[in-house]
Each structure stands twice: as structure tokens, then as C-alpha cells.
Steps between C-alpha positions, in 0.01 A plus 500: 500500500635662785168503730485375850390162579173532611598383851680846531222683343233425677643589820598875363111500344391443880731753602401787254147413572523539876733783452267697323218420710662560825668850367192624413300424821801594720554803313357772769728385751803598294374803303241601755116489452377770199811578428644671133837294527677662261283838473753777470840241560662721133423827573592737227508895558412739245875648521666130487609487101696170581208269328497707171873582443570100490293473224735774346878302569742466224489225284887375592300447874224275367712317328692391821256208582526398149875505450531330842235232413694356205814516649404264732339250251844524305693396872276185559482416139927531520516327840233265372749393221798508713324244779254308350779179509628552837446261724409590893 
């Protein structure tokens, strides 16, 4: 229904192909050779109680995405109705 014509999506198949081909020979040059790439990149010290106490936040806080989320389905669903017969 709302697919590409397949004279678009051939040309991106070609491309992910070769792009995934290409990255993974080339990847040494970028990463270095025998490299871990992301071997230690979050380090997390014994004393660092940061990962645990978000697990502990008030529930008011984790609402926040939530509350946020559906306020902005209400403001396009409003502006929707408002605009939907305005011409540009």
C-alpha cells in the first residue's frame, strides 16, 4: 500500500547489500585489526550506585514520558481537527 516502486527499491537493496559487504571487509581500517570495539566503552565502578538507584525513582518521574506522550497525541489530534480543511 504504501511500498516503494520497485524502481526505488532495488537501488536501496544494492545499496544495503554493498553496504554491508564493504563495512565488514573495511572494518579494520576504522576499528583497527583485533580490536574489542566497544570492550570496556560503559565502565561501571563498584562505588558508582547511579545504575541501581534509577531503577528506584518515584513513580510521578516515570510517569513523565507517559504524561508527555499523550499530550502530544491530544495536540496533533486538536491541530489535526483544526487544519485538516485548510488549504496551502
Amino acid at each position: 500500500m504504501h511500498d516503494s516502486p520497485l524502481r526505488m527499491a532495488i537501488p536501496f537493496f544494492v545499496l544495503f547489500i554493498g553496504s554491508v559487504f564493504v563495512g565488514y571487509i573495511f572494518k579494520d581500517l576504522f576499528i583497527g585489526p583485533g580490536t574489542l570495539t566497544f570492550e570496556g566503552a560503559i565502565y561501571n565502578s563498584n562505588n558508582n550506585y547511579n545504575m541501581y538507584e534509577s531503577e528506584f525513582l518515584p513513580v510521578y518521574i516515570k510517569l513523565i514520558p507517559v504524561i508527555f506522550s499523550l499530550l502530544g497525541i491530544i495536540l496533533c489530534l486538536t491541530l489535526y481537527n483544526f487544519f485538516h480543511n485548510v488549504k496551502l
